[in-house]
C-alpha positions in Angstrom: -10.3 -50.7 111.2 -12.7 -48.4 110.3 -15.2 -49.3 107.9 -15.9 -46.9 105.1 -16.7 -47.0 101.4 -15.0 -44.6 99.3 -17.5 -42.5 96.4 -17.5 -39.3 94.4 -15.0 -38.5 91.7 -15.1 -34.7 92.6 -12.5 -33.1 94.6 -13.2 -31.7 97.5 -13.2 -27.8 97.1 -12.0 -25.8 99.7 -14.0 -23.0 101.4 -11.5 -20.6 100.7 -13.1 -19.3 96.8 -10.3 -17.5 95.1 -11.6 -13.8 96.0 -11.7 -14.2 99.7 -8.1 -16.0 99.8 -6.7 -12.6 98.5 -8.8 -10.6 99.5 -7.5 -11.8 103.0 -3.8 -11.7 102.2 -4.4 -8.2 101.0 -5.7 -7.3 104.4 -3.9 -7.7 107.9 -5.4 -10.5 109.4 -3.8 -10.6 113.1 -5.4 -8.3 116.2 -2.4 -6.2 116.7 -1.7 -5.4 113.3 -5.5 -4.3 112.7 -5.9 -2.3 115.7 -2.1 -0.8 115.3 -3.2 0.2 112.1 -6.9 1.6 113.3 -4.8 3.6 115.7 -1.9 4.5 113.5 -4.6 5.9 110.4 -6.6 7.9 113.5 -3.1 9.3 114.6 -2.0 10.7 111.1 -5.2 12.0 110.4 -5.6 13.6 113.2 -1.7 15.0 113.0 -2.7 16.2 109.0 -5.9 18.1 110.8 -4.0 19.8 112.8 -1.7 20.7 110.1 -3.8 22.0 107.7 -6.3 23.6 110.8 -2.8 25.7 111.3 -2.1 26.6 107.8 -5.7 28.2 107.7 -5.1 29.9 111.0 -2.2 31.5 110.2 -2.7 33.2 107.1 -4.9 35.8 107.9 -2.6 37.1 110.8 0.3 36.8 108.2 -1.6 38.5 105.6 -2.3 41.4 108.0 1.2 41.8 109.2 2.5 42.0 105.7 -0.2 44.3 105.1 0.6 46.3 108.1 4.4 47.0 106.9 3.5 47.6 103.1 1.5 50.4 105.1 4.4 51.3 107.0 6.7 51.6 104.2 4.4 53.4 102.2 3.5 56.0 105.3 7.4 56.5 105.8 8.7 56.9 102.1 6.0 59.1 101.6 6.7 61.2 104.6 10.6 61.1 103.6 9.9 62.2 100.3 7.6 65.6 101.2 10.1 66.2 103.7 13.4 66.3 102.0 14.3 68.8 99.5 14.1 67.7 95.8 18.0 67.7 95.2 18.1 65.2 98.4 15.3 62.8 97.3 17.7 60.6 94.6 20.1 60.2 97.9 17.2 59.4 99.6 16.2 56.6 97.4 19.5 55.3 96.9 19.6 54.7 100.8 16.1 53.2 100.8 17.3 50.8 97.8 20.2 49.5 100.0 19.1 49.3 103.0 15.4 48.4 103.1 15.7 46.9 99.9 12.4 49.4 98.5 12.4 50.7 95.0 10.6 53.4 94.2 9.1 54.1 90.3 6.7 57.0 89.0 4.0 55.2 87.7 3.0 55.9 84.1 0.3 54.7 81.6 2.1 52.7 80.0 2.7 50.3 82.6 2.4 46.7 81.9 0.5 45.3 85.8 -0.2 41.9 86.8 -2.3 41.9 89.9 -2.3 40.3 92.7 -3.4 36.2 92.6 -7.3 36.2 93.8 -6.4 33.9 97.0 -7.5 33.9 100.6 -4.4 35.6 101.0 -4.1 38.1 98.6 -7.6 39.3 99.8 -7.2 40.2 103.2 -3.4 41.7 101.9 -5.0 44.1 99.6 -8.4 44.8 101.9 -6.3 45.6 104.7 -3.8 48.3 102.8 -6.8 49.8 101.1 -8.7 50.5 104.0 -5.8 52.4 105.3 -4.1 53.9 102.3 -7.2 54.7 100.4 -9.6 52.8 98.3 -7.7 54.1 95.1 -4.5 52.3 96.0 -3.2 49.6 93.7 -1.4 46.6 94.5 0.4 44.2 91.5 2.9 41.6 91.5 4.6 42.6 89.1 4.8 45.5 86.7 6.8 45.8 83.9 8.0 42.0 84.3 9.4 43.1 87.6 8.2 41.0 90.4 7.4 41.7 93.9 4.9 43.6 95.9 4.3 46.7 94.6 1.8 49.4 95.6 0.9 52.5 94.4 0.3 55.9 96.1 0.7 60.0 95.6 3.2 62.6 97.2 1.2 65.1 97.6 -2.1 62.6 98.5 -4.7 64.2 95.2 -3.0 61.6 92.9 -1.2 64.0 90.1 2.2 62.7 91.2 1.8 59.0 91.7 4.7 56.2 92.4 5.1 52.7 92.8 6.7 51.4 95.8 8.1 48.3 95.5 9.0 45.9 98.5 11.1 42.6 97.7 9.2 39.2 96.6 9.9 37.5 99.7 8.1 39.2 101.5 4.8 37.5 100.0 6.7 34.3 99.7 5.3 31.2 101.5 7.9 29.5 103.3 7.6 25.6 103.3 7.1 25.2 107.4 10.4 22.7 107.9 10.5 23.5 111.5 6.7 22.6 112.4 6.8 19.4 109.7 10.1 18.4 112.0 8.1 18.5 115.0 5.0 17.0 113.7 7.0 13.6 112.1 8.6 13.5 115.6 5.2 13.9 117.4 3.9 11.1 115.0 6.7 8.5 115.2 6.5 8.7 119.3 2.3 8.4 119.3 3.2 5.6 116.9 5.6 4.2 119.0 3.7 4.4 121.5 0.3 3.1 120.4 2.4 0.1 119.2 3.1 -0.8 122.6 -0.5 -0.3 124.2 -2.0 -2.7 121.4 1.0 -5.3 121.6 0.2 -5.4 125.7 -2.9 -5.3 125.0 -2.7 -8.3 122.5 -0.2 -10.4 124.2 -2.3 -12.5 126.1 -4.5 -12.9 123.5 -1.4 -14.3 121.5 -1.2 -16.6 124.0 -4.5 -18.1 124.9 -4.7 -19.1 120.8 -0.8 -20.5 120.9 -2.4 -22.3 123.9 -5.5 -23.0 122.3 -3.8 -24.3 119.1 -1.4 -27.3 121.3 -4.6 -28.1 122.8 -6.0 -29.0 119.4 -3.4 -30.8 119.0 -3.9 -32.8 121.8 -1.5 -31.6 124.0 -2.0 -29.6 127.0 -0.2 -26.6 128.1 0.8 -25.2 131.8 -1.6 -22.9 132.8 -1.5 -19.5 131.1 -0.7 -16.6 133.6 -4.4 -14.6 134.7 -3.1 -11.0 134.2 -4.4 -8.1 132.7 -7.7 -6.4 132.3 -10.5 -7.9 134.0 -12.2 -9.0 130.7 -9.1 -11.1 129.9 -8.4 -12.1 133.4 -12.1 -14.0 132.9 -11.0 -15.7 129.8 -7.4 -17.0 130.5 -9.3 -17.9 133.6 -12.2 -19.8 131.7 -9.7 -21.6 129.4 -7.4 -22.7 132.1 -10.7 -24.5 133.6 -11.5 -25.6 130.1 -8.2 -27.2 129.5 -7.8 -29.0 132.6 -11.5 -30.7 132.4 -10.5 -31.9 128.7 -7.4 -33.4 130.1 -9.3 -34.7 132.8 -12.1 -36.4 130.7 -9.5 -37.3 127.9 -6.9 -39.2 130.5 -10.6 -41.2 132.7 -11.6 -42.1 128.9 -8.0 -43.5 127.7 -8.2 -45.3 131.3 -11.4 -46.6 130.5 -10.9 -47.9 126.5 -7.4 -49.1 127.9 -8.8 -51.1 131.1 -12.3 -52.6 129.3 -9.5 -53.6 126.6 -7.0 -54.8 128.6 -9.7 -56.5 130.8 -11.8 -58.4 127.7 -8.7 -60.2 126.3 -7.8 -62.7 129.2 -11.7 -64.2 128.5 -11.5 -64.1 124.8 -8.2 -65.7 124.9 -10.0 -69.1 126.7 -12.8 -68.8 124.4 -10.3 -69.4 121.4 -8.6 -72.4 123.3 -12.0 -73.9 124.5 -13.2 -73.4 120.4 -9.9 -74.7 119.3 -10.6 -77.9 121.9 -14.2 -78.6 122.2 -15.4 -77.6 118.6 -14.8 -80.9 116.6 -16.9 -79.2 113.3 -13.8 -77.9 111.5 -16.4 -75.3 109.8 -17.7 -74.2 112.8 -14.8 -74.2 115.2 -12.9 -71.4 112.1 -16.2 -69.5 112.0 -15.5 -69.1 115.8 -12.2 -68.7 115.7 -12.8 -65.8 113.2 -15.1 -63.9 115.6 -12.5 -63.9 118.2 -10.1 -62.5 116.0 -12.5 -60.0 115.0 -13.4 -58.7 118.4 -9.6 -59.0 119.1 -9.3 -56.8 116.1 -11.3 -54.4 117.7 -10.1 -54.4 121.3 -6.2 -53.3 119.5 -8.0 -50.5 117.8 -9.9 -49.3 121.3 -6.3 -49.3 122.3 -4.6 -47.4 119.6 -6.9 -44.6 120.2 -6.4 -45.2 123.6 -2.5 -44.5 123.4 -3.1 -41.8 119.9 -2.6 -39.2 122.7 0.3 -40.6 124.6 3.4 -38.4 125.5 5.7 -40.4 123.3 8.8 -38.1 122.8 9.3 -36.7 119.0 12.7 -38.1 117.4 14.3 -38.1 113.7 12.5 -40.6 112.0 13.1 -41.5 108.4 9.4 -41.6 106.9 9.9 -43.9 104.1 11.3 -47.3 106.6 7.6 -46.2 108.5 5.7 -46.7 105.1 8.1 -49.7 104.2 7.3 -51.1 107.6 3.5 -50.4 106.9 3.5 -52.0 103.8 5.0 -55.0 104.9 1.9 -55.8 106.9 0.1 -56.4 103.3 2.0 -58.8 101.9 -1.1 -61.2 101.9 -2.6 -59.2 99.5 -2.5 -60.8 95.8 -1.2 -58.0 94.7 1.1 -55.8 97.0 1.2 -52.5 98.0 3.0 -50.4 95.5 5.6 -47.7 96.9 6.7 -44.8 95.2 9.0 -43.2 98.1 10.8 -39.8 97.5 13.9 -39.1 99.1 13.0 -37.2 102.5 15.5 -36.5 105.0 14.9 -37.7 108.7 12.0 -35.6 110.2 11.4 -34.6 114.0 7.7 -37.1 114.2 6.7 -39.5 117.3 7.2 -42.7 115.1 5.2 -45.0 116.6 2.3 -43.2 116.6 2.8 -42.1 112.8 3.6 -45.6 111.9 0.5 -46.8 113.5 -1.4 -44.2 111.5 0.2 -45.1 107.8 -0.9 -48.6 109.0 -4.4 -47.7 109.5 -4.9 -46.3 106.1 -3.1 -48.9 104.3 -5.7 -51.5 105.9 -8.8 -49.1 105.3 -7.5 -49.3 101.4 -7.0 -53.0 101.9 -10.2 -53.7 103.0 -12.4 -51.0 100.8 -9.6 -50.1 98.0 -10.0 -53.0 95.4 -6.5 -54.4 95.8 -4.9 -51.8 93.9 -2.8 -50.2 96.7 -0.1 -47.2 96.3 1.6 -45.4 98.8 3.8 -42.5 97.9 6.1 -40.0 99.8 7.5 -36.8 98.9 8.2 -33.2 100.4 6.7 -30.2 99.2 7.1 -26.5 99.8 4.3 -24.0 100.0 3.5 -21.0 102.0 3.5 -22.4 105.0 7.5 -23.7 104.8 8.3 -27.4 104.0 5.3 -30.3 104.1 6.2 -34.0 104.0 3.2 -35.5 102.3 2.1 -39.2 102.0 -0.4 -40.5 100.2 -2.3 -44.1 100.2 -3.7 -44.2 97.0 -6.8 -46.7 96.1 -8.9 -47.5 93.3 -12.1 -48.0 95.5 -15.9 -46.3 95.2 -14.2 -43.3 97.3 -16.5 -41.1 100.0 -19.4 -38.8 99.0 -17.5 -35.1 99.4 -20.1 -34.2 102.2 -19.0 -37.0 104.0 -15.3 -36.5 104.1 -15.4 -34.4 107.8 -17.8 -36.9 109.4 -15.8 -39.6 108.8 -13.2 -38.4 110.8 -15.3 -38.5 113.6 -14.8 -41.6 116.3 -17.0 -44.6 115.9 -17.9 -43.1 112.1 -18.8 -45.2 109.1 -20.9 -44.9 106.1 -24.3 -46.3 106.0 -23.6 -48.2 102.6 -20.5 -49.8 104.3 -22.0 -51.1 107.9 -23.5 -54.1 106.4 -20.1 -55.4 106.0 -18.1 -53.6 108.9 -16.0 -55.0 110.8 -14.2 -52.6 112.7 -15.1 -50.0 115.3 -14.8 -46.5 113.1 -12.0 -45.4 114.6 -9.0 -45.7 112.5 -9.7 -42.2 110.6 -10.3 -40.8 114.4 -6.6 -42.0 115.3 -5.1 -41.0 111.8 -7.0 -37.6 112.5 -5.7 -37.1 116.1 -2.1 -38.3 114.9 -1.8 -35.5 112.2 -3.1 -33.0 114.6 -0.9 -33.9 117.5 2.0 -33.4 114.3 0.9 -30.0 113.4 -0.6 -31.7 110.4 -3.3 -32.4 108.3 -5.4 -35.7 107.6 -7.1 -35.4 103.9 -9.3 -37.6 102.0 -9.7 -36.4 98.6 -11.4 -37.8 95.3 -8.6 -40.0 92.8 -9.0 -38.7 88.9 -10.3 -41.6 87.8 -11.9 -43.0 90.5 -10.8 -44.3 94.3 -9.6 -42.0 97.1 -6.4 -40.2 98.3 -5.5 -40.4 102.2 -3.3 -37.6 102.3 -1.3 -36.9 105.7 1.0 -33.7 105.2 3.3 -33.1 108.2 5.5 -30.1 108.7 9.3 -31.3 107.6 10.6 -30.5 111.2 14.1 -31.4 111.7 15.5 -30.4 114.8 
């Protein structure tokens, strides 16, 4: 087993402060969401530009035009007006009312006249009907409480016998552009559509090296990915497909190795224990031997548990709490027994044998280092990342220095405090480690209030 001395009452913190946690929930934290949204803010910006670039465009021409037939009006009715005889002018009015929709008003001192708003607008109207009417001409927008455009002008051009002419108001109203909004949102959703596809192509086998890169972490090792795409990602699928193959290479010639120098040293260490057991008449000395051999038989079992921690054993339901039970068992030479406090957990997709084998490595670590005061307890818990099954072997030992805790789950690990005494190989966090990983887990060793440690494994609850 692996020897290591539990210290430090402090929990370990995690890196992930409080700010930064939310600050990165707040923002997207995948490739195609970020770029989609790059692309997506660039689009409707760009779309708004154009928008407003076309609004500013178009009101001086419309200003013009609509200065163009106040003119026209004006030029006419004026014209009708000298032409016909007096008696013939109401007539004439009448028809210009119904038809065109003009009133005409003698203008008198009295008159009550709002102007015309002082907008881009309103500018260029009035500019433009001056210059051609005459720089005494008067525009309003109302007079008398009368809306619309009016303008004034003379009959006989010397301004004694001046009017108003007023055209209806929506003729200066600003229609809402529904038809080139229409367009635009339809413009928008296809580039959006669009650019959703091009960064979701473009992503994909990005998606799929880290899904790939993730089971190798796990100790498992995927078919080779597919080397498609742009050049620059052609090169990397290509580089991790080499990558992947010389781990599985190196991993599979090591597990040979651990497995065959294993295998290999227990024939001779089993003759050493018979000749001890037969030549050794000192009963002192023949147990002292005897004790040696077990402990490098101890050590050639753990050489092979690592050696098998990344075998292909096939995931099946499992009920977690006969694995800890099992576990447990192992201890009952302890003065004091292990003491369980199992939650009820339904059976759970896990390879048992190698989860079994790592309960049973941390149940002998807290034999060995815990003080005799063992718990083990199950339960499930739900978080953000779905359903966890969680077990905990619980000691009242000197616990780990915090800055220790990732080192220690490094193979052939111990603490310097604890070597005087070792007698194991530092490997039994290693396999623990590996076993969680290869289980989409997690291995933690965490301060107890109080004193002691916490070896936490939480597993995803898979069932099926």
């Amino acid at each position: 087993m692996t020897s290591t001395a539990h210290g430090n009452d402090k929990q370990p913190r995690s890196h992930w402060h409080t700010g930064r946690f939310h600050s990165t929930r707040l923002f997207p934290r995948t490739l195609l969401t970020r770029t989609f949204l790059l692309i997506s803010a660039l689009i409707v910006v760009s779309v708004a530009t154009w928008l407003t670039l076309f609004s500013l465009a178009e009101r001086e021409p419309r200003a013009q035009q609509l200065a163009q037939l106040t003119v026209s009006a004006v030029n006419i009715t004026n014209a009708a007006l000298l032409a016909a005889s007096p008696a013939k002018r109401p007539a004439l009015l009448r028809d210009l009312a119904e038809t065109e929709g003009v009133q005409l008003y003698p203008a008198e001192p009295s008159d009550f006249i709002v102007p015309l708003a002082d907008t881009f607008f309103f500018r260029v109207l009035a500019d433009t009907t001056k210059r051609q009417l005459g720089p005494d001409t008067r525009l309003a927008s109302a007079v008398n409480g009368e809306e619309g455009l009016w303008v004034s002008f003379s009959l006989d051009g010397a301004g004694d016998d001046e009017y108003w002419l007023m055209l209806p108001g929506e003729h200066t109203a600003t229609r809402f552009p529904w038809h080139w909004i229409g367009w635009g949102s339809a413009s928008l959703a296809m580039a959006l559509l669009v650019a959703w596809l091009i960064v979701s192509r473009v992503t994909l086998p990005l998606r799929r090296l880290a899904a790939a890169a993730k089971e190798v972490g796990r100790g498992k090792y995927p078919a080779p990915l597919q080397e498609n795409g742009v050049i620059e990602l052609q090169q990397l699928t290509e580089a991790f497909n080499r990558m992947s193959e010389s781990l599985k290479s190196i991993d599979s010639e090591r597990a040979e190795v651990l497995a065959g120098i294993s295998h290999d040293l227990r024939t001779p260490l089993a003759r050493l224990r018979l000749e001890a057991e037969l030549s050794i008449s000192d009963d002192d000395a023949r147990l002292a031997v005897i004790e040696d051999i077990e402990q490098m038989d101890e050590i050639i079992a753990q050489f092979l548990n690592y050696a098998r921690s990344n075998s292909e054993e096939a995931s099946e339901p499992t009920d977690i709490n006969a694995l800890v039970c099992h576990a447990a068992s192992g201890q009952n030479r302890l003065p004091t027994p292990p003491n369980l406090v199992l939650g009820e957990l339904p059976p759970v997709l896990v390879r048992p044998k190698a989860l079994g084998r790592a309960i049973a490595n941390l149940t002998e670590n807290a034999r060995k280092y815990g003080g005799g005061d063992i718990t083990i307890e199950t339960r499930i818990e739900s978080g953000d990342d779905g359903s966890n099954i969680v077990i905990d072997v619980i000691d009242r030992g000197p616990g780990i220095p915090e800055g220790e805790v990732e080192r220690l789950k490094r193979p052939f690990t111990r603490l310097e405090n604890a070597r005087t005494n070792a007698t194991g190989t530092g490997l039994g966090l290693a396999i623990v480690d590996r076993i969680a990983a290869q289980h989409g887990g997690k291995f933690q060793l965490l301060a107890r209030p109080g004193g002691g440690l916490i070896a936490r494994l939480r597993l995803p609850a898979k069932r099926n």
